[in-house]
C-alpha positions as CSV (number, residue, x, y, z in Angstrom):
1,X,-80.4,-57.5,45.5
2,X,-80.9,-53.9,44.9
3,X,-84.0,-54.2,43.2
4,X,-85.6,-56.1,46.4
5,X,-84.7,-53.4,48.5
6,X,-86.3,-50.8,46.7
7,X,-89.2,-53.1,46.5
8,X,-89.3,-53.2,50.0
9,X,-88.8,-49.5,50.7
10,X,-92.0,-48.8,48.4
11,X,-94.0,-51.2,50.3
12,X,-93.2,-49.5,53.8
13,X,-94.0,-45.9,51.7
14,X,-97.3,-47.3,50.3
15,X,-97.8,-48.9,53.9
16,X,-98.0,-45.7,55.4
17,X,-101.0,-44.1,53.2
18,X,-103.9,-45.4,55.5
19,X,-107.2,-44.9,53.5
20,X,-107.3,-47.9,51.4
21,X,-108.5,-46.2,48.2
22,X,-105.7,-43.8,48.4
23,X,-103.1,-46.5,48.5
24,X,-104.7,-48.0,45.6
25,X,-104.5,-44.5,43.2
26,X,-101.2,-43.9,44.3
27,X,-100.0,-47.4,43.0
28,X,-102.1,-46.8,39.8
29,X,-100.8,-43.8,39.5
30,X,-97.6,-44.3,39.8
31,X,-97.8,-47.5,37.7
32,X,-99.3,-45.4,34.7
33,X,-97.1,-42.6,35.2
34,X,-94.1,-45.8,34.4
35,X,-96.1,-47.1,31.2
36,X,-96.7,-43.3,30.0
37,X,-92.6,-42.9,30.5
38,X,-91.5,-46.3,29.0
39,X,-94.0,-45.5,26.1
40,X,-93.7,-42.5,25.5
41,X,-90.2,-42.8,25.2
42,X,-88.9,-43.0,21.4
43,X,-86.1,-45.1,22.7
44,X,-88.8,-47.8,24.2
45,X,-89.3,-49.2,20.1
46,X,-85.2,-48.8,19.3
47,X,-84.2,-52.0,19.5
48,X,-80.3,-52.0,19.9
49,X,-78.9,-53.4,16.6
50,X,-78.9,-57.2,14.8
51,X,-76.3,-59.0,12.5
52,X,-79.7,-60.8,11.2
53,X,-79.9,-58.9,8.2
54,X,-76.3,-58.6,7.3
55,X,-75.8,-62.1,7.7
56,X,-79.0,-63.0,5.7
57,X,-77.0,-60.9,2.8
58,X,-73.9,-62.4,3.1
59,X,-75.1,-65.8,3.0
60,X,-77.5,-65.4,-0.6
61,X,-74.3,-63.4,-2.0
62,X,-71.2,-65.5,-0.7
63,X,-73.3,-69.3,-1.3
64,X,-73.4,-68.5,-5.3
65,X,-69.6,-69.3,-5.9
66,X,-68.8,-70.3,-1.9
67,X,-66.8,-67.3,-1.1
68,X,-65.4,-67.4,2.5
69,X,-66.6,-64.7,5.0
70,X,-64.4,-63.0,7.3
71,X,-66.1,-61.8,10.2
72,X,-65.0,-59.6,13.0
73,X,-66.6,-60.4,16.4
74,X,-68.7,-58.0,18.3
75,X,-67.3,-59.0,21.7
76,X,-64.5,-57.2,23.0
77,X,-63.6,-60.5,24.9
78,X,-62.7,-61.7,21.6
79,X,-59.8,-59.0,21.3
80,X,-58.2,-60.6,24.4
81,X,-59.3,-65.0,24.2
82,X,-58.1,-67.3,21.7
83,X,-60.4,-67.3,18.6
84,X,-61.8,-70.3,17.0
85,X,-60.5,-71.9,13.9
86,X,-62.1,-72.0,10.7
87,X,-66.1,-72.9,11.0
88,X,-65.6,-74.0,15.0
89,X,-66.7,-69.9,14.3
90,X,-70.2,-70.8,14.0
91,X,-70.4,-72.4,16.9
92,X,-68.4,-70.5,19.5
93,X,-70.0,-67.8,21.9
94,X,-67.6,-65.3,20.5
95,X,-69.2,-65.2,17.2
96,X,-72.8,-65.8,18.6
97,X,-74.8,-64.4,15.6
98,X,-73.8,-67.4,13.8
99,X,-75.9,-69.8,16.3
100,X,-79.2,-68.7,15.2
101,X,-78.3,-66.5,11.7
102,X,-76.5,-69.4,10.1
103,X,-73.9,-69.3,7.5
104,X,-73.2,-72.2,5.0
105,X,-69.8,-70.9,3.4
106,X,-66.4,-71.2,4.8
107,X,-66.1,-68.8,7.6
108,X,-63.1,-66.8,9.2
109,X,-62.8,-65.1,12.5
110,X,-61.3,-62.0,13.6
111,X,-61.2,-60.3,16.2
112,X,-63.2,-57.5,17.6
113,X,-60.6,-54.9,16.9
114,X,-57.5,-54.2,14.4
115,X,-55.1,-55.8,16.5
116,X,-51.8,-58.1,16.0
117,X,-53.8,-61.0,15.5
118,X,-56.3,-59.6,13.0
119,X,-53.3,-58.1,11.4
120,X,-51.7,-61.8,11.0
121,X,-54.9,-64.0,10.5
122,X,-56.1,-61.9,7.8
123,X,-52.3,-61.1,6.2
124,X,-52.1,-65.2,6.3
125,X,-56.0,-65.5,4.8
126,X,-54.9,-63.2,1.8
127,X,-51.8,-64.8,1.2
128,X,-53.7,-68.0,0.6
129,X,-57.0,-66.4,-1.4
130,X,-54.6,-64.2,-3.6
131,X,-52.9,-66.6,-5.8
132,X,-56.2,-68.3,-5.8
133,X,-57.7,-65.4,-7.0
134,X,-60.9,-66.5,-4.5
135,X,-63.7,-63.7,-3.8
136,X,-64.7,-63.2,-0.4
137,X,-66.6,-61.3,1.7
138,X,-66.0,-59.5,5.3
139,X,-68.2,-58.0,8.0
140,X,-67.9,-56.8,11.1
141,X,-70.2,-53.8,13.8
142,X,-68.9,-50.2,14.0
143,X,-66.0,-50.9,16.6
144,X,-64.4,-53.6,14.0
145,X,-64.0,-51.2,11.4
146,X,-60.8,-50.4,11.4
147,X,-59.9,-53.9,10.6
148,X,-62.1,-53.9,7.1
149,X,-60.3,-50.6,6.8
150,X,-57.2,-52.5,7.1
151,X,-57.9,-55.3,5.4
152,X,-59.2,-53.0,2.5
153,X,-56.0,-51.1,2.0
154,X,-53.6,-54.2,2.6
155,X,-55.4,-55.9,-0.5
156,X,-56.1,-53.4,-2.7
157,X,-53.7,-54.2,-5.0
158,X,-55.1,-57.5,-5.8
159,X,-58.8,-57.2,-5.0
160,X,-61.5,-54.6,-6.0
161,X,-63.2,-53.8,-3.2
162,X,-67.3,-52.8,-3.3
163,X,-69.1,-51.9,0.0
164,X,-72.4,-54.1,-0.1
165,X,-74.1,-52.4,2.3
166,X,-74.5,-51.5,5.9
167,X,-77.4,-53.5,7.8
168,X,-77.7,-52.3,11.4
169,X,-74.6,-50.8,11.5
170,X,-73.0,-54.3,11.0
171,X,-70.5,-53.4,7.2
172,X,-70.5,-55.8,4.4
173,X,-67.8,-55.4,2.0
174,X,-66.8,-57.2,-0.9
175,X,-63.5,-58.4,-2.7
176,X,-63.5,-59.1,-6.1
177,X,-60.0,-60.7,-7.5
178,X,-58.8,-58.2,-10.3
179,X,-57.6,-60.6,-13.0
180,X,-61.2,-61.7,-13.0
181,X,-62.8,-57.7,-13.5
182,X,-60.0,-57.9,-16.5
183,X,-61.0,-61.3,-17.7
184,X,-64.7,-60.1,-18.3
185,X,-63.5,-56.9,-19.8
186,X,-61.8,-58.6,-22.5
């Protein structure tokens, strides 16, 4: 609605200027003065930021050996709505990177920040990979890292943990079970 009135109050302006000609240079005028501004602009070729590339990464290094992903999601709706379970993930608006960047391992969600329930549905994730010894990856934007902080010092004494990269902001951090670093050392 505000956008039509402004339209309109630009029309009656431009109205006013009688000589034809000098209607049409002011409206070229201002209409390059716009283009110069939005060009000129470094922040007219930022995008903002993708989970493309992370989630491109996570998917060649977790489909080797199947790892499961745990993913925080960027919504901070997701800190306050049910989350889906298991790979209902990859098809929930909460977790809407995984519509269109898609993930073929087993996937679990988190939410957005470290809160009770990323503190429980991780605590119960690594209470079910541990004795399994299973390797898995997590990921999550800038907001969400407090939880791979968290989840990084909760299983440190069972997992190695390597940092795989940072794509876009958006962290990708691997857990390696420690009996297997041993078993290779051997």
């Amino acid at each position: 609605m505000g956008v039509a009135g402004i339209a309109l109050t630009w029309a009656l302006l431009v109205d006013g200027v009688k000589p034809r000609a000098l209607r049409m240079a002011f409206c070229v005028a201002i209409a390059a003065l716009t283009a110069y501004g939005a060009f000129k602009s470094p922040m007219s070729r930022r995008h903002g930021y993708t989970w493309k590339y992370a989630l491109e990464f996570a998917e060649k290094n977790a489909a080797r050996d199947n790892a499961p992903v745990l993913i925080c999601s960027d919504l901070p709706e997701s800190d306050h709505m049910p989350l889906p379970v298991g790979n209902e993930a990859k098809d929930s608006n909460l977790f809407a990177p995984l519509s269109y960047y898609r993930l073929s391992v087993p996937v679990v969600p988190l939410p957005r920040s470290l809160n009770d329930e990323a503190v429980h549905t991780a605590s119960s994730f690594l209470q079910d990979a541990t004795p399994h010894h299973r390797r898995f990856l997590a990921m999550g934007f800038t907001p969400s890292y407090g939880t791979l902080n968290w989840l990084a010092a909760n299983s440190s004494a069972n997992y190695d943990l390597r940092a795989l990269g940072s794509f876009d902001g958006v962290k990708v951090l691997e857990f390696d079970p420690q009996w297997h670093q041993e078993g290779n050392n051997r």
